[in-house]
PDB file with one MODEL, atoms N, CA, C and O in Angstrom:
MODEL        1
ATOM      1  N   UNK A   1     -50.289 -57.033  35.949  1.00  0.00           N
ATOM      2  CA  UNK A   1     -51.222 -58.074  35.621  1.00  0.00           C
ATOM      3  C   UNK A   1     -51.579 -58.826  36.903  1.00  0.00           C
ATOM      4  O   UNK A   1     -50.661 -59.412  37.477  1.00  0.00           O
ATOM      5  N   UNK A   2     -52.946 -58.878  37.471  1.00  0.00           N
ATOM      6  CA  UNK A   2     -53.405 -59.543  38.638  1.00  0.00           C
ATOM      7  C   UNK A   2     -53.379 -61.035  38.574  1.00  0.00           C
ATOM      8  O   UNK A   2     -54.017 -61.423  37.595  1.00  0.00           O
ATOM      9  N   UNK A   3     -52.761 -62.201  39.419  1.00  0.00           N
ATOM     10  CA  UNK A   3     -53.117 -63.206  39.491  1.00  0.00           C
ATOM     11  C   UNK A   3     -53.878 -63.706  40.284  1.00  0.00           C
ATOM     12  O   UNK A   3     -53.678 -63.106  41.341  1.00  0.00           O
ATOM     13  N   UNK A   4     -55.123 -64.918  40.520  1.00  0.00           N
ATOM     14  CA  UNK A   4     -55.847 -65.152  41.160  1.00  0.00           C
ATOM     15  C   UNK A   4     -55.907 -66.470  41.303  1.00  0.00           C
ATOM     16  O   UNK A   4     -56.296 -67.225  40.412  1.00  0.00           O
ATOM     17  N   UNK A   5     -55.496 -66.857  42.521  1.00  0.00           N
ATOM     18  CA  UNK A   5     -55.209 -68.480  42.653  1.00  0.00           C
ATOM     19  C   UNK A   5     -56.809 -69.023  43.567  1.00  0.00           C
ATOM     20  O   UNK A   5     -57.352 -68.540  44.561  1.00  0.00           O
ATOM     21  N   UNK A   6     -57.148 -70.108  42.768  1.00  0.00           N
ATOM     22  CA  UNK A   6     -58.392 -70.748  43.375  1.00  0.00           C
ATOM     23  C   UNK A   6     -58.108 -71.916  44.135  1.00  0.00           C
ATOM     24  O   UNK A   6     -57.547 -72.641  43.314  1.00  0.00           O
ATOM     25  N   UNK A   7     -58.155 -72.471  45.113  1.00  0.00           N
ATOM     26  CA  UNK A   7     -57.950 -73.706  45.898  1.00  0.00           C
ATOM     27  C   UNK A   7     -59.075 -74.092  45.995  1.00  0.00           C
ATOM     28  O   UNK A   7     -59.787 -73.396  46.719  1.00  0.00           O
ATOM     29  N   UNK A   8     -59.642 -75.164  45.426  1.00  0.00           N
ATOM     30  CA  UNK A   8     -60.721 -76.041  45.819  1.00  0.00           C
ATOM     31  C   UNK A   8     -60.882 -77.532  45.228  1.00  0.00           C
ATOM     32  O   UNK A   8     -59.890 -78.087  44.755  1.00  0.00           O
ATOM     33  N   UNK A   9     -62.038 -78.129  45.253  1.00  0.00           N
ATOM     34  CA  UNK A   9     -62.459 -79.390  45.008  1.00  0.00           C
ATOM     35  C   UNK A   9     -61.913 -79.460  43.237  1.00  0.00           C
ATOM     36  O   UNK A   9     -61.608 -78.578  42.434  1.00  0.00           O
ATOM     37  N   UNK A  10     -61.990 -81.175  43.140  1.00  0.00           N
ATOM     38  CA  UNK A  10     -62.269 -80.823  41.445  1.00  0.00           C
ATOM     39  C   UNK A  10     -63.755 -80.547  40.633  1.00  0.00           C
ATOM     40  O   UNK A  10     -64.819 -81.074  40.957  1.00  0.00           O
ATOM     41  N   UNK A  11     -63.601 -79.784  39.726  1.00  0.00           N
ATOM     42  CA  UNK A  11     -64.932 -79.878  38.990  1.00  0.00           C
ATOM     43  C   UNK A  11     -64.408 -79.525  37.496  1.00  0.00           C
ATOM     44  O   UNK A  11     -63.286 -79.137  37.171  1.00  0.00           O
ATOM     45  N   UNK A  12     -65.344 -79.727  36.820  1.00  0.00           N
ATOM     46  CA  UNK A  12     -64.968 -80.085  35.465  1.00  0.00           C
ATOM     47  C   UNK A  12     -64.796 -78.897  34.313  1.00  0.00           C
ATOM     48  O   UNK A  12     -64.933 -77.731  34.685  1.00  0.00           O
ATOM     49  N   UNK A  13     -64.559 -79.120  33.207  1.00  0.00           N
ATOM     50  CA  UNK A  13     -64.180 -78.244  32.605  1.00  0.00           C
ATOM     51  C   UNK A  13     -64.705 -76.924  32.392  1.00  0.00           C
ATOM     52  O   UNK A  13     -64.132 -75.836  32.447  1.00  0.00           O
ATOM     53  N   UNK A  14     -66.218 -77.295  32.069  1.00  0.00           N
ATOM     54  CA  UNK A  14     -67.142 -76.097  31.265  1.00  0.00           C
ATOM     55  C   UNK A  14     -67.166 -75.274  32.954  1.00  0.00           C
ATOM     56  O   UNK A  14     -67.373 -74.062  33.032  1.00  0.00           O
ATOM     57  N   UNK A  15     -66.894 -76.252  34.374  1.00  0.00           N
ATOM     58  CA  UNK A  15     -66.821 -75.122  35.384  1.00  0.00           C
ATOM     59  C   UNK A  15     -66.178 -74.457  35.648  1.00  0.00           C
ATOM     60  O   UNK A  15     -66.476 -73.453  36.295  1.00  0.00           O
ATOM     61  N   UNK A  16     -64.616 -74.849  35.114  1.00  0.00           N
ATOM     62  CA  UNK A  16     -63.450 -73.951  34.922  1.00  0.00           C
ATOM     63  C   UNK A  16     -63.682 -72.945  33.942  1.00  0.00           C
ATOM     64  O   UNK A  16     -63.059 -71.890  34.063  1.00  0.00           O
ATOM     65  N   UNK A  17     -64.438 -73.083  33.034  1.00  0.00           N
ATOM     66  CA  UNK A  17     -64.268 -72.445  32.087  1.00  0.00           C
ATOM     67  C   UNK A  17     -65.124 -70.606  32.439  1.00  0.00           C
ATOM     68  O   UNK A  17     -64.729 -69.456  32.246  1.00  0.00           O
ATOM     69  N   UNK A  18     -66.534 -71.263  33.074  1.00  0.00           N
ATOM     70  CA  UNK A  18     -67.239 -70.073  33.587  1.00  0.00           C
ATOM     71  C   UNK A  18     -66.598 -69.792  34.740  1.00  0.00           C
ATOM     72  O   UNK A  18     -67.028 -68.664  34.982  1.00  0.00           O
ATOM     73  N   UNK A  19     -65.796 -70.092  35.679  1.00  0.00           N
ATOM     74  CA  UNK A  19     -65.080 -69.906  36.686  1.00  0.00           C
ATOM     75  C   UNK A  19     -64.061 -68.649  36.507  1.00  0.00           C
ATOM     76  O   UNK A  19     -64.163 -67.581  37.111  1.00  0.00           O
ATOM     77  N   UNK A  20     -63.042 -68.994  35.540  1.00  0.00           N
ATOM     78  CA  UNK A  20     -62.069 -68.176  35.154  1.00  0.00           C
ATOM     79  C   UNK A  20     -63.046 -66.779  34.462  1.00  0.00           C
ATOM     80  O   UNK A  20     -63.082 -65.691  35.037  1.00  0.00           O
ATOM     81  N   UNK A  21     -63.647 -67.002  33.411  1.00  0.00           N
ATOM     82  CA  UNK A  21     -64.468 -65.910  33.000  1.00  0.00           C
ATOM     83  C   UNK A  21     -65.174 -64.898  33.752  1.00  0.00           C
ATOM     84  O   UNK A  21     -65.321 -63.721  33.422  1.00  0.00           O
ATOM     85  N   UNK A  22     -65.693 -65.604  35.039  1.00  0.00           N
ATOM     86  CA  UNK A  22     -66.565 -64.304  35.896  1.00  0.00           C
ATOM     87  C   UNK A  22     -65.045 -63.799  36.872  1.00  0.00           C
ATOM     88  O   UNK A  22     -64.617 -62.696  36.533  1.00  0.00           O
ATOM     89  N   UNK A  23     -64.540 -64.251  37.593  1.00  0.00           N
ATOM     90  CA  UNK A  23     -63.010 -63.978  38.181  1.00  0.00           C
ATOM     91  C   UNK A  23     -62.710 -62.751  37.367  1.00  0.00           C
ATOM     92  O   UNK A  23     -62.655 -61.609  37.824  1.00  0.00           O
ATOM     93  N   UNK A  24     -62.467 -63.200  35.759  1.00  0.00           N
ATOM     94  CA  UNK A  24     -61.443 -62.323  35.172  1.00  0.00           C
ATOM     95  C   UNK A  24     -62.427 -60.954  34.724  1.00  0.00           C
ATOM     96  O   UNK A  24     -61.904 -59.869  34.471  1.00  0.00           O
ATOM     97  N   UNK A  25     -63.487 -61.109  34.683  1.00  0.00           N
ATOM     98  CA  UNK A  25     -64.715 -59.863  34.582  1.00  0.00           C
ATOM     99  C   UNK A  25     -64.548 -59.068  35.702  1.00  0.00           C
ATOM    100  O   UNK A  25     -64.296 -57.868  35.593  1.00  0.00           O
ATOM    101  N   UNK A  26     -64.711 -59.836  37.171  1.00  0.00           N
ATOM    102  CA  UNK A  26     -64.647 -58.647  38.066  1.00  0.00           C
ATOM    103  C   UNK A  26     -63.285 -57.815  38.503  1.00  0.00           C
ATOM    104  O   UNK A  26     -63.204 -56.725  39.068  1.00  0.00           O
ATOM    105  N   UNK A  27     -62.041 -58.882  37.956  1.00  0.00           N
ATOM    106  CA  UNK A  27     -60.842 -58.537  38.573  1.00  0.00           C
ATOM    107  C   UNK A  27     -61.342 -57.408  37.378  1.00  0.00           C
ATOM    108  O   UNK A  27     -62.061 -56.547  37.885  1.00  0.00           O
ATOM    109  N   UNK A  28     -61.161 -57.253  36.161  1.00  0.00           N
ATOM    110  CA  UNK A  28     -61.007 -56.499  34.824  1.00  0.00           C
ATOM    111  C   UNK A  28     -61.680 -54.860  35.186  1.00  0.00           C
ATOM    112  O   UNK A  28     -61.236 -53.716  35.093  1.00  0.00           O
ATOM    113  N   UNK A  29     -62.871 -55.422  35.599  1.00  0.00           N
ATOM    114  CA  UNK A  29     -63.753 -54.135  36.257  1.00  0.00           C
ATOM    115  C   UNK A  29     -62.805 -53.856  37.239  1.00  0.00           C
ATOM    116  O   UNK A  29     -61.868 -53.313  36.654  1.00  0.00           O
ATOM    117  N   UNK A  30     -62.569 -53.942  38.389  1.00  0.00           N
ATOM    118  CA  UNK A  30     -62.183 -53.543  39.420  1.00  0.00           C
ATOM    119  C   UNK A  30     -60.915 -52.822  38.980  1.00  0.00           C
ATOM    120  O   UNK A  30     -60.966 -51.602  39.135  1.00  0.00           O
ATOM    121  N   UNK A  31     -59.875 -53.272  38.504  1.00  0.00           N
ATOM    122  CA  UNK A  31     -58.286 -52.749  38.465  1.00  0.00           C
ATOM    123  C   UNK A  31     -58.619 -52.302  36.906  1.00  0.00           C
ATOM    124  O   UNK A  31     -57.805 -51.567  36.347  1.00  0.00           O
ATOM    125  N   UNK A  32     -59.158 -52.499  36.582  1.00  0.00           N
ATOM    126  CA  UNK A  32     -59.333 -51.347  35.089  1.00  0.00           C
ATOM    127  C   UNK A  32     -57.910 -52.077  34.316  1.00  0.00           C
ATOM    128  O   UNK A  32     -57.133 -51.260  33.821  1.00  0.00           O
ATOM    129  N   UNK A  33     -57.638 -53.159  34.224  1.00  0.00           N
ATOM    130  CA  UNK A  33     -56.536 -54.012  33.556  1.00  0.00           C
ATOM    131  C   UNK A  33     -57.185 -54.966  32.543  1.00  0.00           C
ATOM    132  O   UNK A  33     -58.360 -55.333  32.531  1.00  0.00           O
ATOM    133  N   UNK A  34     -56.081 -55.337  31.596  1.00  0.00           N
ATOM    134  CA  UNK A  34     -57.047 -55.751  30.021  1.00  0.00           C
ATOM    135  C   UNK A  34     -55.923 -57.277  30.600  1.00  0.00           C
ATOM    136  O   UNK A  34     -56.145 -58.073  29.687  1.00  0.00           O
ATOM    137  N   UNK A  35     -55.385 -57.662  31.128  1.00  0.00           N
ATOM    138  CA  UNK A  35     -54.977 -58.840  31.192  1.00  0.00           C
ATOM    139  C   UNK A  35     -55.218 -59.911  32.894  1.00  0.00           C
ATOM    140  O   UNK A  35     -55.298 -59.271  33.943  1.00  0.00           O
ATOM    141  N   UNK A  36     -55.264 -60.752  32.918  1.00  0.00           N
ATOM    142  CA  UNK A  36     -55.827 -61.556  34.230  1.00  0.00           C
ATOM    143  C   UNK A  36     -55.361 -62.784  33.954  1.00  0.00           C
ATOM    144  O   UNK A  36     -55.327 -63.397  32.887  1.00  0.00           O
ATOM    145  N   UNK A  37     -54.941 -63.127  35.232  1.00  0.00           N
ATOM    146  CA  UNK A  37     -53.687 -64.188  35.241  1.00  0.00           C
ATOM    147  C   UNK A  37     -55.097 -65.506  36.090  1.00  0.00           C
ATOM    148  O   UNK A  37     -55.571 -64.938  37.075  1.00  0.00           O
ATOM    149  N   UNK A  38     -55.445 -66.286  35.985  1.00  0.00           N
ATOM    150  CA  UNK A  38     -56.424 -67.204  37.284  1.00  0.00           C
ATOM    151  C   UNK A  38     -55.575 -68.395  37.046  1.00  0.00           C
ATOM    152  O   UNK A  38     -55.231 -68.764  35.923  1.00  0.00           O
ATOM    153  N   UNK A  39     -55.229 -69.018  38.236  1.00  0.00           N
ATOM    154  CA  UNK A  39     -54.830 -70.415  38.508  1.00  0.00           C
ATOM    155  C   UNK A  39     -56.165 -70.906  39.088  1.00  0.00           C
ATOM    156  O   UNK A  39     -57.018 -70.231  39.664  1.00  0.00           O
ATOM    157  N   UNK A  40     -56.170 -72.841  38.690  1.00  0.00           N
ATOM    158  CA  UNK A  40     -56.677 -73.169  39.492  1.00  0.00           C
ATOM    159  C   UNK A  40     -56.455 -74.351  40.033  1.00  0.00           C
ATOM    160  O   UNK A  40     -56.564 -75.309  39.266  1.00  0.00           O
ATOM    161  N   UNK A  41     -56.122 -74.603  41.336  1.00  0.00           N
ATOM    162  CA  UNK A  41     -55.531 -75.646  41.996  1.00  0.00           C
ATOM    163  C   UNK A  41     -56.456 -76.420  42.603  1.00  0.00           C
ATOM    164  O   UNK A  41     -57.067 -75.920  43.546  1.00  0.00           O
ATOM    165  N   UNK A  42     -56.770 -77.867  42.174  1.00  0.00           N
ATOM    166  CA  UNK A  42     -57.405 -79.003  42.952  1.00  0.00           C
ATOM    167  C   UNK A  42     -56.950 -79.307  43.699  1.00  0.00           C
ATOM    168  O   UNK A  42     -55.730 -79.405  43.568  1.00  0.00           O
ATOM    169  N   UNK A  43     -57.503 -79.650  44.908  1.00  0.00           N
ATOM    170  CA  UNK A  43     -57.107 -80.469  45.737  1.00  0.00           C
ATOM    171  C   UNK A  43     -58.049 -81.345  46.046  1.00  0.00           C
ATOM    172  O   UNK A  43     -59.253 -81.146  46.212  1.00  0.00           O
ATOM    173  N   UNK A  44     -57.192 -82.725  46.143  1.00  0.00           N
ATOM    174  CA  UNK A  44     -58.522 -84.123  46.281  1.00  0.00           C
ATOM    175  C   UNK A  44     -58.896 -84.490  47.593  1.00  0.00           C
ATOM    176  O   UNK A  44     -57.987 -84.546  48.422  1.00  0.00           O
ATOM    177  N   UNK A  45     -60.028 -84.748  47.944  1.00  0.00           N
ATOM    178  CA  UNK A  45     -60.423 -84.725  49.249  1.00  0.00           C
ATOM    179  C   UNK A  45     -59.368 -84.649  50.558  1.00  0.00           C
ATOM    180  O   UNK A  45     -59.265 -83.800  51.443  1.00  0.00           O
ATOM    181  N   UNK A  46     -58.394 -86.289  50.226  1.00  0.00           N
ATOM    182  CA  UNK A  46     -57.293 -86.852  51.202  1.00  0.00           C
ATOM    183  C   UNK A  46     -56.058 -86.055  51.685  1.00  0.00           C
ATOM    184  O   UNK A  46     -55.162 -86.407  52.453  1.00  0.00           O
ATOM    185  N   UNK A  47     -56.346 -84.311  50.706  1.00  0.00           N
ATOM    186  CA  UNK A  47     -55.616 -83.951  50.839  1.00  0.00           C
ATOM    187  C   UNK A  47     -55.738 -82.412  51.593  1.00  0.00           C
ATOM    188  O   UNK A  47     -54.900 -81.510  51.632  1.00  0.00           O
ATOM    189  N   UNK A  48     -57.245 -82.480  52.230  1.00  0.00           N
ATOM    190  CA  UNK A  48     -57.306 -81.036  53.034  1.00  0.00           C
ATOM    191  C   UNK A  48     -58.415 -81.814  54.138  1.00  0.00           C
ATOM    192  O   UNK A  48     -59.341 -82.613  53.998  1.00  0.00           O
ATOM    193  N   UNK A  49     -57.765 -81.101  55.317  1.00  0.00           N
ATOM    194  CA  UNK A  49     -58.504 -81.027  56.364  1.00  0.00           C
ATOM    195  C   UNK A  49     -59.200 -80.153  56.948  1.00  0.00           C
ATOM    196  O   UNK A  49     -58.709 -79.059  57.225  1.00  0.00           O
ATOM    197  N   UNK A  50     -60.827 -80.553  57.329  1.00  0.00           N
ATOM    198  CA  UNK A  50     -61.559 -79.733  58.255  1.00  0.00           C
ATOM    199  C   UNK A  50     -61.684 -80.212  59.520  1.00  0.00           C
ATOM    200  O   UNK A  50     -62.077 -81.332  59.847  1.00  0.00           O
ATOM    201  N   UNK A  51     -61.200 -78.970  60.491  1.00  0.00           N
ATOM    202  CA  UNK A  51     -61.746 -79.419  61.788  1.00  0.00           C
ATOM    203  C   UNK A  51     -61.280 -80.779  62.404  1.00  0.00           C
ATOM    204  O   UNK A  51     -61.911 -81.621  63.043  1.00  0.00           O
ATOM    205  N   UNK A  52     -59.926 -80.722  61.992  1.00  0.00           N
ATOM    206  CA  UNK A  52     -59.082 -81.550  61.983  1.00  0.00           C
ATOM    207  C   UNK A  52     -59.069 -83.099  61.798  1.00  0.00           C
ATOM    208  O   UNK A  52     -58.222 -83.855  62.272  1.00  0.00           O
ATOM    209  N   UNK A  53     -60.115 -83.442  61.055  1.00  0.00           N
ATOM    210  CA  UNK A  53     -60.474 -84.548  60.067  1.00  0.00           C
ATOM    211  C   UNK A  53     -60.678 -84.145  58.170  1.00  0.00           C
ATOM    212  O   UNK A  53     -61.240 -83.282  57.496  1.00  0.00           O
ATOM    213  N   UNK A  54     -59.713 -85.551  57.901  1.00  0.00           N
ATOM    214  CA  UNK A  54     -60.013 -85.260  56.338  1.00  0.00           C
ATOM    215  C   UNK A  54     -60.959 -85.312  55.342  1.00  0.00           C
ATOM    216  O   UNK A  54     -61.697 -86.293  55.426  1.00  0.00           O
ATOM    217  N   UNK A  55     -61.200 -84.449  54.285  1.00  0.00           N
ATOM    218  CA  UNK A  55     -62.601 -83.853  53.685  1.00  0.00           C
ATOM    219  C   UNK A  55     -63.214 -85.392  53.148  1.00  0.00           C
ATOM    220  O   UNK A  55     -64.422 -85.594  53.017  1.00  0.00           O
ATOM    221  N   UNK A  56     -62.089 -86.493  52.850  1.00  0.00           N
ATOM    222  CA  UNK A  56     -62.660 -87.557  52.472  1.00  0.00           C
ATOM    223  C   UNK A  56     -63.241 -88.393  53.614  1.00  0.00           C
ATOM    224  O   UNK A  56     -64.407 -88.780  53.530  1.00  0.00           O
ATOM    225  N   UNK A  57     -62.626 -88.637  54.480  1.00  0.00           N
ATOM    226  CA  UNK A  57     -62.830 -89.116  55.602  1.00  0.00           C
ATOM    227  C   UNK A  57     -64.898 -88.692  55.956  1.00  0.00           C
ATOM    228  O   UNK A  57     -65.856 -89.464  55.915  1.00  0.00           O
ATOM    229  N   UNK A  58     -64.845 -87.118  56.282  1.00  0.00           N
ATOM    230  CA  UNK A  58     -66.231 -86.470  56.314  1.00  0.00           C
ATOM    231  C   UNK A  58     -67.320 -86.945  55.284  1.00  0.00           C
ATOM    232  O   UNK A  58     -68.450 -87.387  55.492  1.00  0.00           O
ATOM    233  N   UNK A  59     -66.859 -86.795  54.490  1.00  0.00           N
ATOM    234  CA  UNK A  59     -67.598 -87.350  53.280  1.00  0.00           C
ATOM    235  C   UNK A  59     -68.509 -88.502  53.312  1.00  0.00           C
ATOM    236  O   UNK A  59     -69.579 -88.755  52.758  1.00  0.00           O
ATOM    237  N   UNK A  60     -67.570 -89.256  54.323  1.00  0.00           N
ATOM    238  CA  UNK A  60     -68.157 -90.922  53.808  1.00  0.00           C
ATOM    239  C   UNK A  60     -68.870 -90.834  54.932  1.00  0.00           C
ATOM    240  O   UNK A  60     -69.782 -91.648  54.787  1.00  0.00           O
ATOM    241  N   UNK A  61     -68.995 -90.231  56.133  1.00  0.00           N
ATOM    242  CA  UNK A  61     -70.220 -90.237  57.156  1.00  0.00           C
ATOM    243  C   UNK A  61     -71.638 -89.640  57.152  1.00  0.00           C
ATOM    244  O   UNK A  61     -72.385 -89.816  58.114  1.00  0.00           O
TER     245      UNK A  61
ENDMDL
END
């Protein structure tokens, strides 16, 4: 059974919802498997850095 971990921003449900669904379509196609594991992990701005400033920090400029 494939798992597929997502790291990104938050967004809301109905985007999780089509999120996990196209993921688990292509993993399904691809490995020819009837089960699909998707995590999905938020992370809030303060808590990832680009370019060695934080995404909230960027944001507000």
């Amino acid at each position: 059974m494939p798992t597929v971990i997502v790291e990104g921003p938050k967004i809301g449900v109905e985007e999780k919802r089509e999120l996990v669904r196209r993921i688990t379509a292509v993993i399904t196609e691809v490995y020819g498997v009837p089960h699909v594991t998707v995590l999905i992990k938020e992370n809030p701005p303060e808590n990832v850095g680009i370019d060695g400033e934080l995404l909230s920090d960027r944001r507000k400029g």
